[in-house]
C-alpha positions as CSV (number, residue, x, y, z in Angstrom):
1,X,90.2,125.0,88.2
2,X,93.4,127.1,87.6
3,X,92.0,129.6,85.4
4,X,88.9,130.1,87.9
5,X,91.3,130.3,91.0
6,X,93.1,132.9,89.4
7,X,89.5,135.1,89.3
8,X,89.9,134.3,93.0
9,X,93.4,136.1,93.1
10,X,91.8,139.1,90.8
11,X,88.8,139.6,93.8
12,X,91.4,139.5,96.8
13,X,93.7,141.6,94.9
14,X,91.6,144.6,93.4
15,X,88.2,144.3,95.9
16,X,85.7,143.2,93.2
17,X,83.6,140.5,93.1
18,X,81.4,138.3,90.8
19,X,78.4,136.9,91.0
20,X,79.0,134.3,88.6
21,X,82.2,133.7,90.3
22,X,80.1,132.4,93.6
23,X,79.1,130.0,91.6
24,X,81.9,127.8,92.3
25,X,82.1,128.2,96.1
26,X,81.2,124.4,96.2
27,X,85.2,123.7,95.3
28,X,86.9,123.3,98.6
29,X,89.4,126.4,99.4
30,X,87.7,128.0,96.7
31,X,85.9,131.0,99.2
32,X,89.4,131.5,100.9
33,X,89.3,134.1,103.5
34,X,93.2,135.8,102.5
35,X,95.4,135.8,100.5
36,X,97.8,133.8,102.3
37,X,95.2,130.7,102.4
38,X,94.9,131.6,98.7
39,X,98.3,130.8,97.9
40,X,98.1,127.2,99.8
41,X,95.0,126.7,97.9
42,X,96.5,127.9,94.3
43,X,99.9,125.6,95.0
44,X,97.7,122.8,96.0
45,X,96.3,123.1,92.8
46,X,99.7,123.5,90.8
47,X,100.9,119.8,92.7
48,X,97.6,118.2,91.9
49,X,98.0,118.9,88.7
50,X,101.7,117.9,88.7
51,X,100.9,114.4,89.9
52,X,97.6,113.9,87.6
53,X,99.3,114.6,84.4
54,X,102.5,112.5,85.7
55,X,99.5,109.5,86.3
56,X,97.7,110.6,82.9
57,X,100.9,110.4,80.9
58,X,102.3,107.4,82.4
59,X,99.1,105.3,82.6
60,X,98.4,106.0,78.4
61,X,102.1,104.6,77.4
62,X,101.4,102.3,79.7
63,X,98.5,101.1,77.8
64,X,100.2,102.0,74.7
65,X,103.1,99.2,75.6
66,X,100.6,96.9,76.9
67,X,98.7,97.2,73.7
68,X,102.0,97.1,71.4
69,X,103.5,93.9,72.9
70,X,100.4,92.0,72.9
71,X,99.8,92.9,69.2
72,X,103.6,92.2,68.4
73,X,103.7,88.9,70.1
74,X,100.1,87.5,68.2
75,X,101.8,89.2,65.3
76,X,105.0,87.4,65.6
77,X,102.9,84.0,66.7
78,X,100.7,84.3,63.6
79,X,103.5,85.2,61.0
80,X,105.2,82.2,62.2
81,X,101.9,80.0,61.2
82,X,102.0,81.7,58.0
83,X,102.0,79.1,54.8
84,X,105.1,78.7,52.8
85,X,103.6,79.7,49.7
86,X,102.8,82.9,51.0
87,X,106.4,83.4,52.0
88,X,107.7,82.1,48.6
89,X,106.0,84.4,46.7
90,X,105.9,87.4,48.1
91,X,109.4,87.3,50.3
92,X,110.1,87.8,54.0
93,X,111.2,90.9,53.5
94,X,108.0,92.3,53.2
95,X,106.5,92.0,56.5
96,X,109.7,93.3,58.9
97,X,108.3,97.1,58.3
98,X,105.3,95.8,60.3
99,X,107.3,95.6,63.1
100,X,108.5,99.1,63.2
101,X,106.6,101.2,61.2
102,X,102.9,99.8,61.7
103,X,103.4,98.8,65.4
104,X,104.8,102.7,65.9
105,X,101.2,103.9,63.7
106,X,99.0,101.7,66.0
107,X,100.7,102.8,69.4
108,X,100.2,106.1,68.4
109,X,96.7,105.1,67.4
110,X,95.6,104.0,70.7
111,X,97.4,106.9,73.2
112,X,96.9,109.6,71.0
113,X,93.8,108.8,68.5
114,X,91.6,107.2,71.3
115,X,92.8,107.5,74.7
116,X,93.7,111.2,74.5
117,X,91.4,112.2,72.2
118,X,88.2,111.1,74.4
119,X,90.2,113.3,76.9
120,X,90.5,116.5,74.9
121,X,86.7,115.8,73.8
122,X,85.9,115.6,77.5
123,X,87.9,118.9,78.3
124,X,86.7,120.7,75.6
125,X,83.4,120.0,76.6
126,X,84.1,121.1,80.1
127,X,85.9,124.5,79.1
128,X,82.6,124.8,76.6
129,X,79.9,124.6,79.5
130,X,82.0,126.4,82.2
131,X,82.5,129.5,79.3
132,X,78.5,129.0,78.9
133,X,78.1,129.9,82.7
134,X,79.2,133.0,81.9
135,X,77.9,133.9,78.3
136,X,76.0,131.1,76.4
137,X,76.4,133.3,73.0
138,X,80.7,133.0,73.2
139,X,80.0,129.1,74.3
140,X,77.9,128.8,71.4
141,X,80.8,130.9,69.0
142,X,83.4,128.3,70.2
143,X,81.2,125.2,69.2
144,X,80.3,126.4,66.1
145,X,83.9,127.8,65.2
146,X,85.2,123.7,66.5
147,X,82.8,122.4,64.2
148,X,83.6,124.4,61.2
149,X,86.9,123.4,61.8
150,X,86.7,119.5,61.7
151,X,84.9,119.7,58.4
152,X,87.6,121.8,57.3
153,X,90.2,118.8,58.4
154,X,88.1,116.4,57.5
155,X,88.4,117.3,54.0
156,X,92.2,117.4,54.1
157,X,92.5,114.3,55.4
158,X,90.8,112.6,52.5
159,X,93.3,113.6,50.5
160,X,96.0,112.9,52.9
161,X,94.6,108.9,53.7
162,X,95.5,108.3,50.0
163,X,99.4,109.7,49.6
164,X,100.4,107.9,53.0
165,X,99.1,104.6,51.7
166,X,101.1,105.4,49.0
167,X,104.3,106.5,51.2
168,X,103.8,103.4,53.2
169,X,103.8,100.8,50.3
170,X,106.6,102.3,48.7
171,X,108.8,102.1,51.9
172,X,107.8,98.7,52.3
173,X,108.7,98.1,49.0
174,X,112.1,99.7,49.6
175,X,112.9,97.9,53.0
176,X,112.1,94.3,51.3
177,X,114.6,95.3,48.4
178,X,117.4,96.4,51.1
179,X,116.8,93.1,52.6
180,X,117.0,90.6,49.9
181,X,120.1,92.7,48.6
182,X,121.9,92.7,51.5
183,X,121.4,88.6,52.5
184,X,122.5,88.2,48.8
185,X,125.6,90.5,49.4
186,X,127.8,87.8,48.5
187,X,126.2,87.1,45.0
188,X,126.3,91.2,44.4
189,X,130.2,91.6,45.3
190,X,130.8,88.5,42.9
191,X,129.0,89.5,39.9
192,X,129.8,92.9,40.1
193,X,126.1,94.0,40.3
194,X,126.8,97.1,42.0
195,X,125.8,99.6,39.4
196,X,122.6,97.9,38.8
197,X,121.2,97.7,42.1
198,X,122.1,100.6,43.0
199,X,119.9,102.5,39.4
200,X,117.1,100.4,40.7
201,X,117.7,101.2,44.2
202,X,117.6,105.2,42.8
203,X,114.6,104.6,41.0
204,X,112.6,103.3,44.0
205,X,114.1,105.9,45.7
206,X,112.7,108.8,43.6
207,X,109.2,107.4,43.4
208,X,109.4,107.4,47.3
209,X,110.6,111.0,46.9
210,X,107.7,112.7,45.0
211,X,105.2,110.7,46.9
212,X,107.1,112.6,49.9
213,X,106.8,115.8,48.2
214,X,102.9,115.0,47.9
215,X,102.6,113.9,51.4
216,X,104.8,116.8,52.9
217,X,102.6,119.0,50.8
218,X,99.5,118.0,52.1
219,X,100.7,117.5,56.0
220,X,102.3,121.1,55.9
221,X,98.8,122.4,54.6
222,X,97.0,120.6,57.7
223,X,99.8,121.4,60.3
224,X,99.9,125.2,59.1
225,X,95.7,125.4,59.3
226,X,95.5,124.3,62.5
227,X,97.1,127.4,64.5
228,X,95.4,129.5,62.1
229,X,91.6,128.2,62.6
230,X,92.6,128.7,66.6
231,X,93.7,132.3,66.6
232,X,90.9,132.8,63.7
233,X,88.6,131.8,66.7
234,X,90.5,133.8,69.2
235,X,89.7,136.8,66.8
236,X,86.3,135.8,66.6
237,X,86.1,136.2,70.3
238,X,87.9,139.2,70.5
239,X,85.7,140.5,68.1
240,X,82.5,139.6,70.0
241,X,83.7,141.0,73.5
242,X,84.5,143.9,71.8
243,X,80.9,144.9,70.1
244,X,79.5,143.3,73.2
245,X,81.3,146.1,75.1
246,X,81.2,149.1,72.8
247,X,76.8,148.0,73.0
248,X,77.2,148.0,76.7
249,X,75.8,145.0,76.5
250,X,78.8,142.8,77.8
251,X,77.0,140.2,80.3
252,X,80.7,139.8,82.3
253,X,83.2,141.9,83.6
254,X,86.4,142.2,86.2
255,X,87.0,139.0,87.3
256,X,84.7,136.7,85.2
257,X,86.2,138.2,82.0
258,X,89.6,137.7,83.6
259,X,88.6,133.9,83.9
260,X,87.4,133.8,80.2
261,X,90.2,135.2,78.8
262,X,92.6,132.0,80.9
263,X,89.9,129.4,80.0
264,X,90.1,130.3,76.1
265,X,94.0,130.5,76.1
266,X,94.3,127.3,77.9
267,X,92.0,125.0,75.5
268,X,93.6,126.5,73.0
269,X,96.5,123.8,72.8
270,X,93.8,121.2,73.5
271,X,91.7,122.0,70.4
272,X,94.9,122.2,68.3
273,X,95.4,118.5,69.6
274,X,91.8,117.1,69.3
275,X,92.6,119.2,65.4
276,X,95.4,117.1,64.4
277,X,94.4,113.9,65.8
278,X,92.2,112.8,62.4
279,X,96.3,112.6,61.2
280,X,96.7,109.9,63.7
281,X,93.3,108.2,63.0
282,X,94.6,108.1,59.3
283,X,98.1,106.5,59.7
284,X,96.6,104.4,62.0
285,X,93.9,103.0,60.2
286,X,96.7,102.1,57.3
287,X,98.8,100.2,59.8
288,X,95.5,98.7,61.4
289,X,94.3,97.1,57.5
290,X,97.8,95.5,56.8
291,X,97.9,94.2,59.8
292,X,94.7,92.4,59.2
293,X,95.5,91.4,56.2
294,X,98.6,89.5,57.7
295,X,96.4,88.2,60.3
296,X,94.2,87.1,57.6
297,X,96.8,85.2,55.1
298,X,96.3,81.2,55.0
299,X,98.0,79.8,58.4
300,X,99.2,76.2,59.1
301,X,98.2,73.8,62.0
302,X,94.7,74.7,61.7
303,X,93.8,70.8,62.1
304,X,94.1,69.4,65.3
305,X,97.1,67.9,66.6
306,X,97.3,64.4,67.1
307,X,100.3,62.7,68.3
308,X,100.4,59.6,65.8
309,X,103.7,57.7,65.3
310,X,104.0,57.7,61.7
311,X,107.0,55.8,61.7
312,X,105.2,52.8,61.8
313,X,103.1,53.4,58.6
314,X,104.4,53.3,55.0
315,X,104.4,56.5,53.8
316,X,102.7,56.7,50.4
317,X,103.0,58.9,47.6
318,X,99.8,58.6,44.9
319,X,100.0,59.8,41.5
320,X,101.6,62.9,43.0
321,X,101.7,66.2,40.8
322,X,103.8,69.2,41.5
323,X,104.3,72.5,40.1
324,X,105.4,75.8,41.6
325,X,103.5,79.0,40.9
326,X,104.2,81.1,37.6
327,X,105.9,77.9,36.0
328,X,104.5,75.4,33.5
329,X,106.5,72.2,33.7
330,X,105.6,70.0,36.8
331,X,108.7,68.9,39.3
332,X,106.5,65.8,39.6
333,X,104.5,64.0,37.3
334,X,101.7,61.5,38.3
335,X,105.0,59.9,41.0
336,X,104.7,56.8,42.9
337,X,106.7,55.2,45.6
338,X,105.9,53.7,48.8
339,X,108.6,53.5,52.0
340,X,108.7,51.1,54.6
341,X,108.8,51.7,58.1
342,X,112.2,51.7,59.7
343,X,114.1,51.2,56.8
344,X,116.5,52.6,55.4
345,X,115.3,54.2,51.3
346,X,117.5,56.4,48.9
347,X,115.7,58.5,46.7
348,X,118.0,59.6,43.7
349,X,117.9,62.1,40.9
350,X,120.1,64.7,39.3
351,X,119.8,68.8,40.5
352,X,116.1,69.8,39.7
353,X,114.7,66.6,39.8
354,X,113.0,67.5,42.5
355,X,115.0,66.1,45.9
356,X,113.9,69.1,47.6
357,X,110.6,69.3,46.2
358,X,109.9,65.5,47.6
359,X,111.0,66.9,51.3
360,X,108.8,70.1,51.4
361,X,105.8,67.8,50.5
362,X,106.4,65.3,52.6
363,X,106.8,67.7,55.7
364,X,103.7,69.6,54.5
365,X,105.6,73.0,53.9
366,X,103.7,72.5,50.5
367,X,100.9,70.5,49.1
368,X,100.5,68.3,46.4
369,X,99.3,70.0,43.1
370,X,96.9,66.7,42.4
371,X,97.3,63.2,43.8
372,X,97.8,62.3,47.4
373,X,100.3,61.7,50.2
374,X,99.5,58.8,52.9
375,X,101.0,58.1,56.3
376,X,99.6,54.3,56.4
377,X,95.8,54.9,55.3
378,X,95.5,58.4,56.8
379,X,95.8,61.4,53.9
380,X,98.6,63.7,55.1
381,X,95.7,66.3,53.8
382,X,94.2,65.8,57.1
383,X,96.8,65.5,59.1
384,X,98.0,69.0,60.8
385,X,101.8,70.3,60.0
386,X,102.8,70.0,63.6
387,X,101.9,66.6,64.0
388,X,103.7,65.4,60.5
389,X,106.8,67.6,61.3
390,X,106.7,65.8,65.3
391,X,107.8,63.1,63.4
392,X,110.5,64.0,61.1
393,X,113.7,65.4,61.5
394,X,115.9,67.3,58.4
395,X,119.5,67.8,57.4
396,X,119.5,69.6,54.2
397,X,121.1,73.4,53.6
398,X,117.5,74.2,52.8
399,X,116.8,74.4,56.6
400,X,119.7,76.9,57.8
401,X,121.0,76.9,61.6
402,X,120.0,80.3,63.2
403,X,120.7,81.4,66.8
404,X,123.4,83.7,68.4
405,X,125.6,80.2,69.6
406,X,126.0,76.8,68.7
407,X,123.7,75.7,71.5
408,X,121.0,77.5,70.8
409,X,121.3,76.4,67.0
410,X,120.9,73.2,68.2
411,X,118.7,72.8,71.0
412,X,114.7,73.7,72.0
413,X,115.1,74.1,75.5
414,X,117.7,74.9,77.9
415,X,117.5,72.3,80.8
416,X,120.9,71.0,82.1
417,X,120.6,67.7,80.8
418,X,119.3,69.2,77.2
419,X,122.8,71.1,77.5
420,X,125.0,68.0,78.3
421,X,123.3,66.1,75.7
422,X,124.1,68.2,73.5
423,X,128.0,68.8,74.6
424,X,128.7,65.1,74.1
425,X,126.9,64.7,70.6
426,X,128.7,68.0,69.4
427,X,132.2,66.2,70.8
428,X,131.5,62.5,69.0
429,X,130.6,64.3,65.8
430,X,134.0,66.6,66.3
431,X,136.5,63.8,67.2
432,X,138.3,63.9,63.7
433,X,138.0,67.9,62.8
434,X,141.1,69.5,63.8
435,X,141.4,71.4,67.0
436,X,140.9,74.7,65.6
437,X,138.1,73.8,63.4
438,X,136.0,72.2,67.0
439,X,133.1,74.0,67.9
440,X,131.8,74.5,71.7
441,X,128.4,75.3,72.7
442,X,129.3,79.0,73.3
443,X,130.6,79.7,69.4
444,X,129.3,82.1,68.0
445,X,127.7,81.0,64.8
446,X,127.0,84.0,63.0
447,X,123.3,85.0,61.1
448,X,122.2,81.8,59.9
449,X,125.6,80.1,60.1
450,X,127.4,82.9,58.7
451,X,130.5,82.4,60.8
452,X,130.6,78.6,59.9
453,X,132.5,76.1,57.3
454,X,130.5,74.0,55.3
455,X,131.3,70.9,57.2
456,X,130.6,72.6,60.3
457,X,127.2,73.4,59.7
458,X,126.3,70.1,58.5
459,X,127.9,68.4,61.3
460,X,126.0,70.9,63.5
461,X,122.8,70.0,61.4
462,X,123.3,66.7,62.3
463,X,123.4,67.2,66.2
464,X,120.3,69.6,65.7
465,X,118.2,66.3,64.1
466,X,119.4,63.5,66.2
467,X,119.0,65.5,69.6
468,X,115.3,65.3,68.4
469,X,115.0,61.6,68.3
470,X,112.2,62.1,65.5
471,X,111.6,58.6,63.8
472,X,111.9,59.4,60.5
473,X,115.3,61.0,59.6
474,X,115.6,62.5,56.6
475,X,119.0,63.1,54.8
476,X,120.0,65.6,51.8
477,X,123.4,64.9,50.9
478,X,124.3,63.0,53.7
479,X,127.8,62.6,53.6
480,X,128.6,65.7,51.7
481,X,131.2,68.1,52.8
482,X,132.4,65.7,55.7
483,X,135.9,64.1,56.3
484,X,136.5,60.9,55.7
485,X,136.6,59.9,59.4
486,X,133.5,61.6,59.9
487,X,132.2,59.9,57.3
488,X,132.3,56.7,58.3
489,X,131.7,57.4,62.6
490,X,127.8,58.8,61.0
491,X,127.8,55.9,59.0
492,X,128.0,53.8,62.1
493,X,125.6,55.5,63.9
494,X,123.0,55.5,61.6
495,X,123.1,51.7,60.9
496,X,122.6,51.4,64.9
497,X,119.5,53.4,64.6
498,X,118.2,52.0,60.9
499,X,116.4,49.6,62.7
500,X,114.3,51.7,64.8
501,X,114.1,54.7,62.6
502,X,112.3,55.0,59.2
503,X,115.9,57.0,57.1
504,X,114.9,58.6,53.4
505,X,118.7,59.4,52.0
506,X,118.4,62.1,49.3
507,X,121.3,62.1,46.8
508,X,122.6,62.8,43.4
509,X,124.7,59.6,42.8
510,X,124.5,56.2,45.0
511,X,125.4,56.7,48.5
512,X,128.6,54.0,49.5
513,X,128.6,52.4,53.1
514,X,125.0,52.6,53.5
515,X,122.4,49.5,54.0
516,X,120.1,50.5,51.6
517,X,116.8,48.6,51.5
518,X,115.4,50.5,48.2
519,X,115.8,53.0,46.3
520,X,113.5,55.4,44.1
521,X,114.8,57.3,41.0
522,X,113.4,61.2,40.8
């Protein structure tokens, strides 16, 4: 409406007028009388405009957020259901880009590849029939000349869609080695690995370098064709007004040309937008696959829940067979053992017997290779992980504290009486550590414990489990790392609940002070 208004302007001004230019009288304000009702007319315009694009702008990132949080919260919720043996073999690291990187892609996907697209196509469209109200020929040049152009790009972008699913698996790559090096910082400074890390780090480095080279190559070509297929167009134009002229056969004049002129110079930055966008639509559809595929990946808990007390039924393992991926000899061979409801079993073997093995199958973090797993008669096969895991608390440095403080380390919820539950436990379990070695509910702990001594975390670990109340405790090490005193205060507390919880002791050598009512060799 700007660009028309202004035709307005060029009849009040200079005293000519335009047919074509009558055309539009419908517009309110449009047929003003003076100049000076003009002006309010033209301003009016300006602040419309001025609080549309303000609404426009805001209410696509609006969407965009809306879109990205929902996305990153299911992603988040699904990653979390995401098997163990997924994580195990192919590492954590390599799903934190998605959280940057992809998320960013799709965002930009949805505000600029759909949203504002469909509103440059609209505009376009609009500028396209309002220029063919004046000459249908220069309408039709514009089309064809958009057209032409898209094919062009749509070209490019076949080449492009192939080097930025190359750039993005190689930074991927790079931000999952970063990440394992830097959580195993400590095992770098000690063996001196510095050189070697850092020649592979290089090497990755370089390959994410030349596929740079190829992507900037190909980007530069698309960004750089753009502008030139729009002023190639405005030439085009040029060229036909100006044989249409020197033919006397120009259809417009004075104040319609005037409007033509303003109507092709301001789609001009729309077309270089609705141009570029297939850019967008490519990234985007990269970030959009990977995503799938995580959504896609085996997830746990996809039985129902049931909320059994398992407690009361032996637990059962059945010619039980285990053996990790990419590895030939079993941790388990055809094993056998039974436990007894509230009771107290130690199950014993040397390192790499498989102490850690027996907890992730019994919690269902991992499944039995062959043979089965029985809670009472029911198969822990059709059992779902939550309700196995409802039942069974951990202490073992296989399942690290995390959280900024102790409390949160410790706790699910934060209602008041959670919060003094948790005070008093922390303050039994501390009685014999020395003053400066005490923890309060607002210590920092550090990332996953970080910040902590060894018998801190375990005492910690310990508060985490029995704040639960699960029935079946399990125990790796139990008395590892702790005083004396300690010692033999868990000891204590642990024979007061033996006889209403089912406790499975894991543990290189006998364990001295307990009640043991059997014990299993690994």
């Amino acid at each position: 409406m700007i660009p028309i208004s202004i035709g307005k302007f060029y009849e009040l001004s200079f005293g000519f007028s335009s047919h074509r230019l009558a055309a539009f009288k419908f517009i309110p304000f449009m047929d003003a009388p003076d100049f000076g009702s003009f002006l309010i007319f033209f301003f009016s315009l300006v602040i419309l405009r001025l609080i549309f694009e303000y609404l426009n702008r805001y209410g696509i990132s609006l969407i965009g957020e809306s879109f990205s949080k929902q996305l990153r919260e299911k992603l988040f919720a699904n990653q979390l259901q995401i098997t163990m043996e997924v994580y195990n073999n192919k590492g954590t690291g390599k799903y934190l880009l998605r959280y940057s990187g992809d998320l960013k892609s799709i965002q930009n996907y949805i505000k600029n590849g759909v949203i504002r697209f469909l509103q440059d196509v609209f505009l376009l469209s609009i500028a396209i029939i309002v220029i063919g109200c004046f000459d249908v020929y220069l309408a039709l040049i514009i089309t064809v000349c958009i057209l032409i152009s898209s094919v062009i790009l749509w070209m490019l972008n076949k080449m492009l869609y192939k080097v930025s699913l190359a750039r993005r698996n190689s930074r991927s790559g790079m931000l999952s080695f970063v990440n394992t090096r830097l959580r195993g910082i400590l095992t770098l400074k000690a063996f001196n690995k510095y050189q070697p890390e850092e020649k592979r780090y290089r090497k990755r480095s370089n390959t994410l370098y030349d596929i740079g080279k190829s992507y900037a190559k190909i980007i530069s070509i698309i960004q750089a064709i753009i502008p030139a297929i729009t002023y190639s167009m405005l030439g085009i134009i040029m060229l036909y007004i100006f044989i249409s002229s020197k033919k006397n056969s120009m259809p417009i004049e004075g104040s319609s040309l005037l409007i033509l002129i303003l109507l092709i110079i301001s789609t001009l930055p729309v077309l270089r937008r609705s141009l570029r966008v297939s850019i967008v639509w490519k990234l985007g559809n990269i970030s959009f696959s990977k995503l799938i595929n995580i959504f896609c990946l085996p997830k746990e808990n996809q039985l129902q829940f049931e909320n059994l007390m398992l407690n009361l039924e032996k637990i059962v393992f059945s010619d039980v067979n285990y053996c990790y991926p990419n590895t030939s000899k079993p941790v388990f061979k055809k094993i056998n053992l039974t436990i007894v409801p509230k009771s107290t079993t130690l199950l014993q073997g040397v390192s790499g017997t498989g102490k850690s093995t027996f907890i992730r199958l019994l919690a269902k973090f991992m499944s039995p290779s062959n043979g089965s797993i029985r809670f009472g008669s029911v198969c822990s096969s059709l059992l779902s992980e939550k309700t196995i895991r409802k039942n069974i608390a951990i202490v073992s440095k296989d399942f690290p504290l995390y959280g900024r403080n102790v409390y949160e380390a410790l706790v699910y919820n934060r209602k008041e009486s959670t919060r003094k539950n948790a005070k008093l436990l922390l303050e039994h379990l501390q009685q014999f550590e020395k003053n400066q070695n005490q923890l309060q509910l607002d210590s920092k702990i550090g990332d996953l414990g970080a910040n902590l001594t060894s018998g801190q975390r375990k005492i910690l670990m310990y508060c985490r489990a029995l704040l639960t109340k699960k029935p079946i405790l399990i125990l790796e090490e139990p008395l590892k790392e702790l005083n004396i005193k300690t010692q033999n205060l868990l000891l204590q507390m642990l024979k007061n609940m033996s006889n209403q919880q089912t406790i499975i002791l894991l543990d290189d050598h006998p364990v001295e002070g307990f009640h043991i009512d059997a014990v299993h060799y690994l």
